[in-house]
C-alpha positions in Angstrom: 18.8 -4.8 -2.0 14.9 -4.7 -0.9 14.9 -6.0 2.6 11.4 -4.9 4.1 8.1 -6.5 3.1 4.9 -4.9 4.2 1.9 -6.7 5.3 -1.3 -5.0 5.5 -3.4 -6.5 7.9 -6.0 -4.9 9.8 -9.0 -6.0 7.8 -11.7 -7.7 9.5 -11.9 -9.9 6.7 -15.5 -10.2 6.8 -16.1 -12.7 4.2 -15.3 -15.2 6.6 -17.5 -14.5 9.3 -18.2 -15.8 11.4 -15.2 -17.3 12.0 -12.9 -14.0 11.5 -15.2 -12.2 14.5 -12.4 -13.8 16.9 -9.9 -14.7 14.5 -7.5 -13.0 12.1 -8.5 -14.0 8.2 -4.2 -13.7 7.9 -3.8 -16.4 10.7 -6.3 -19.0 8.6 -4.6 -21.9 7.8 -3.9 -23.5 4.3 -3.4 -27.3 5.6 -1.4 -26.3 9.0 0.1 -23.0 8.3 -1.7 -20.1 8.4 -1.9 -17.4 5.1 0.8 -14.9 6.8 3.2 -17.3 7.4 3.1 -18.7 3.6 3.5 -14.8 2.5 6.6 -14.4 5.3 7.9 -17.5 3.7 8.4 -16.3 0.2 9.5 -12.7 1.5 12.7 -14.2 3.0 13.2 -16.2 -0.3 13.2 -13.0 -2.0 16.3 -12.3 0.7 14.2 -10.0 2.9 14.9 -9.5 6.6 12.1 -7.2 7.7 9.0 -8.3 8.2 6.6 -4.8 8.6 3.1 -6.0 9.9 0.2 -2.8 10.0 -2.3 -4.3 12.3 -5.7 -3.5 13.8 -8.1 -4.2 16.3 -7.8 -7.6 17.5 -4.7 -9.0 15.7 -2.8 -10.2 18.6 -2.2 -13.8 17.2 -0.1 -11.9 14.8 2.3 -11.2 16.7 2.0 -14.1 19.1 2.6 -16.5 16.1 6.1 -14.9 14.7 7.5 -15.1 18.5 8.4 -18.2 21.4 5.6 -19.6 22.9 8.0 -21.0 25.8 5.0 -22.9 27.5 3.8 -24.7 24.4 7.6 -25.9 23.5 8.0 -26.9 27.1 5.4 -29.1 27.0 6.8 -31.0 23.8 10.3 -30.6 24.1 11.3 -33.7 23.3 8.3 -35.7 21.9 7.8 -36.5 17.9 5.4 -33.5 18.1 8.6 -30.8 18.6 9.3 -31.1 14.9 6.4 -29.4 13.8 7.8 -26.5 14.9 10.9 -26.6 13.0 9.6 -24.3 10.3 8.0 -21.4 12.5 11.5 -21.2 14.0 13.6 -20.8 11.2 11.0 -18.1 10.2 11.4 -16.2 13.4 15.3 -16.7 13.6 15.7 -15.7 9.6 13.3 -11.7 10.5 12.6 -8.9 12.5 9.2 -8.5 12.6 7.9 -4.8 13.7 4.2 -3.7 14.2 2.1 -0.4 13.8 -1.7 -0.3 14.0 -3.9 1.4 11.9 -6.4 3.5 13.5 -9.1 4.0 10.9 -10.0 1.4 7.8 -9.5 3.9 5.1 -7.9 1.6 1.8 -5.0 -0.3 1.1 -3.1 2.9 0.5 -3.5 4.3 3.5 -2.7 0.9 5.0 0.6 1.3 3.3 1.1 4.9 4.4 0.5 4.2 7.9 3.5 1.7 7.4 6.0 4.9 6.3 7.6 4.3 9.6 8.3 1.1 9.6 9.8 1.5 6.2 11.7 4.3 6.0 13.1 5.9 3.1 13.6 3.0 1.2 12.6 0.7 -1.7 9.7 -2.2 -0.6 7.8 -4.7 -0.9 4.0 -5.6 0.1 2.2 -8.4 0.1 -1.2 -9.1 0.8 -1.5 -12.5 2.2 -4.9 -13.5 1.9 -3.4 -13.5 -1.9 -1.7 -16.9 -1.5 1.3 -17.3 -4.6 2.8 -20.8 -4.9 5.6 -21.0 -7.0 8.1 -24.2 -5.4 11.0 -23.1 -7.9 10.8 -19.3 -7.4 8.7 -17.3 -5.2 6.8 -14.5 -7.1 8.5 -11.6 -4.8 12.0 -13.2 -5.6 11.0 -12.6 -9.5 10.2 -9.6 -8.6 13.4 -8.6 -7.2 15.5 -9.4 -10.3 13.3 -7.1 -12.2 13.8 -4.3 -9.9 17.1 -5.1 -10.1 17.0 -4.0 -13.4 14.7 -1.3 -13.5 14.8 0.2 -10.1 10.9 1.5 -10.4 7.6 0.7 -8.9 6.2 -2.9 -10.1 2.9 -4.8 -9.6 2.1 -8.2 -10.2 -1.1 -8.9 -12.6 -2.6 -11.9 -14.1 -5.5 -12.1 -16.4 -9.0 -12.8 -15.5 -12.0 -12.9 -17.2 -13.8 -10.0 -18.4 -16.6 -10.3 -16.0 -14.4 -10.2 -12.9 -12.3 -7.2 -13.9 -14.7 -5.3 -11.6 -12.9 -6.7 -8.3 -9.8 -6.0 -9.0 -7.7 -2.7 -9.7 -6.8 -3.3 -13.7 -4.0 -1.8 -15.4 -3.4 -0.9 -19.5 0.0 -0.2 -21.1 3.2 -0.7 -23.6 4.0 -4.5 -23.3 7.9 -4.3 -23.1 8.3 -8.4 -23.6 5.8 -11.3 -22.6 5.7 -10.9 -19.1 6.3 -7.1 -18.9 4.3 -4.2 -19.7 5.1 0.0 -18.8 1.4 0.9 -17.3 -0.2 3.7 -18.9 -3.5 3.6 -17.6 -5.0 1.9 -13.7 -8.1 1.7 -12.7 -9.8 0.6 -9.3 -13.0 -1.7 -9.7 -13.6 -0.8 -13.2 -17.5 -0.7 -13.8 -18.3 -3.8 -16.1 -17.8 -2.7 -19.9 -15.3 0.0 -19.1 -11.9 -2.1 -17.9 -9.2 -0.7 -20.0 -7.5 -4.9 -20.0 -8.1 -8.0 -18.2 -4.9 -7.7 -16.3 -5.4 -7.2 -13.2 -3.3 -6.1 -9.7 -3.1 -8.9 -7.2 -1.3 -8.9 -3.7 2.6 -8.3 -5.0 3.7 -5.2 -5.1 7.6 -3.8 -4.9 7.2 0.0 -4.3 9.6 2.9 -4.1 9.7 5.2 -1.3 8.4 8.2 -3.5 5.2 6.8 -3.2 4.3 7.6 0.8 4.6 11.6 -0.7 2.0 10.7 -3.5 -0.1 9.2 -1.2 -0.6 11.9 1.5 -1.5 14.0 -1.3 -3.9 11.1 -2.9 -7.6 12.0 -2.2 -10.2 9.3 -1.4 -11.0 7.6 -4.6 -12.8 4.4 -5.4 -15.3 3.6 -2.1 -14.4 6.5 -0.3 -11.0 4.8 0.2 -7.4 5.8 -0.3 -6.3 3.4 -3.7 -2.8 2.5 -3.9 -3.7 2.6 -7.8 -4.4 6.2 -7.8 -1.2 7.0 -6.1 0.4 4.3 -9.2 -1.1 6.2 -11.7 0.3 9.2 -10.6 4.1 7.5 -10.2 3.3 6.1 -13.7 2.7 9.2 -15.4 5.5 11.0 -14.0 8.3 7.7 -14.0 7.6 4.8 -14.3 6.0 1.6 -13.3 5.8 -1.7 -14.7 3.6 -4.5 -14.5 4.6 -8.3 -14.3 2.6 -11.2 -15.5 4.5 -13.5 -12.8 5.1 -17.6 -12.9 3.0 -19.3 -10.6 -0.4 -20.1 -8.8 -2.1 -17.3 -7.2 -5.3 -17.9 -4.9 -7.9 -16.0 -3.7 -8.0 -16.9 -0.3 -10.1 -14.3 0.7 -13.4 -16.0 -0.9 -14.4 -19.3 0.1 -13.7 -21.2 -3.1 -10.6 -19.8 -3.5 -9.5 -20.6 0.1 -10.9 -24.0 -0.1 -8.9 -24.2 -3.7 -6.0 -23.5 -2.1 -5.7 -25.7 0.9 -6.3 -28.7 -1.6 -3.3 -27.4 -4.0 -1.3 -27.1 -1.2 -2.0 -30.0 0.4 -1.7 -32.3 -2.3 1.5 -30.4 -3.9 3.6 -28.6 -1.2 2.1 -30.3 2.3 2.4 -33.9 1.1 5.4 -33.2 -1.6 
């Protein structure tokens, strides 16, 4: 049913500098695979096909990593070391993977607008994959999937953090429907400290439906001067509806240091090694 997955990923990721001057922060690698690939991964688990990348400046390596590199499987064609590449290939024979740049750094939602044509006019995901989810039964965008099999609306993955970290994140308020489920009624980006209306917040999952490229061209620059995909949710909330999942798994923050560092030890120990 949803078989395109967005990818914004034309930050310069400047956290890591200065390693991210000449390298991607998507093309890091968690053990020996870098972030993107781990998101592209649980996308076609989810039984997507279309892999829609919004680059920027100096994101090559993107695109050089989800296509042949005859020269490189030349050279080990035939050696112990051609099996390492067994996994990159069934990525790049299981998607399409199409790319549009954007121009200007102006927010996550205008990352995802630039993406319109990519899309289309139809239901998506996005993921953001310096948010690395590890779930080795089901992948958080397949769980995802099922529930928008059922409700056929917008729907965001949160998890709760502590109070004083609501400030990072975009934080959402609502009508719990079951455990895992709640109908958001209020989003805010970045909430100043003392004024987040929960501690759930938004991380890198999203399914979205089309409707919401018209709401954001008409979104004005909010939070940082930036175009917020939670705006343009707020406003599909109050006129629909959009619900938020408290999803099973791990996430990390691989765009700080700890969390990045956290993550290649999980993954090393528990998916690398298992």
């Amino acid at each position: 049913m949803i078989k395109k997955c967005l990818f914004p990923a034309a930050g310069y990721g400047t956290r890591f500098l200065p390693a991210t001057k000449s390298m991607p922060k998507e093309m890091m690698p968690i053990v020996n695979k870098p972030l993107i690939e781990y998101g592209v991964d649980e996308a076609i688990q989810a039984g997507m096909t279309d892999m829609c990348i919004v680059t920027g400046r100096g994101k090559h390596s993107l695109m050089d990593h989800f296509d042949k590199n005859y020269e490189l499987e030349h050279q080990i064609s035939g050696t112990s070391k051609e099996a390492l590449l067994t996994d990159i290939r069934e990525v790049i024979d299981s998607a399409n993977f199409t790319y549009i740049r954007q121009r200007e750094m102006k927010g996550l939602g205008h990352a995802i607008l630039t993406g319109r044509e990519l899309v289309g006019d139809n239901p998506f995901a996005v993921v953001l994959a310096d948010d690395l989810c590890i779930n080795l039964e089901e992948g958080v965008l397949a769980q995802m999937v099922a529930l928008y099999k059922q409700f056929r609306c917008s729907i965001v993955a949160v998890e709760e953090v502590p109070a004083e970290e609501t400030h990072k994140y975009g934080v959402i308020a609502g009508e719990a429907l079951t455990d895992n489920l709640i109908r958001v009624t209020d989003m805010v980006e970045k909430p100043a400290p003392g004024t987040e209306p929960s501690n759930l917040a938004i991380i890198g999952r999203y399914i979205l439906t089309p409707d919401i490229f018209d709401i954001l061209e008409n979104t004005e620059p909010g939070k940082g001067g930036e175009i917020q995909i939670t705006d343009a949710l707020l406003e599909q909330a109050k006129n629909g509806c959009v619900l938020a999942y408290k999803f099973k798994g791990k996430r990390f923050d691989c765009g700080s240091v700890e969390g990045f560092i956290e993550a290649t030890n999980y993954c090393f120990e528990n998916v690398y090694k298992g």
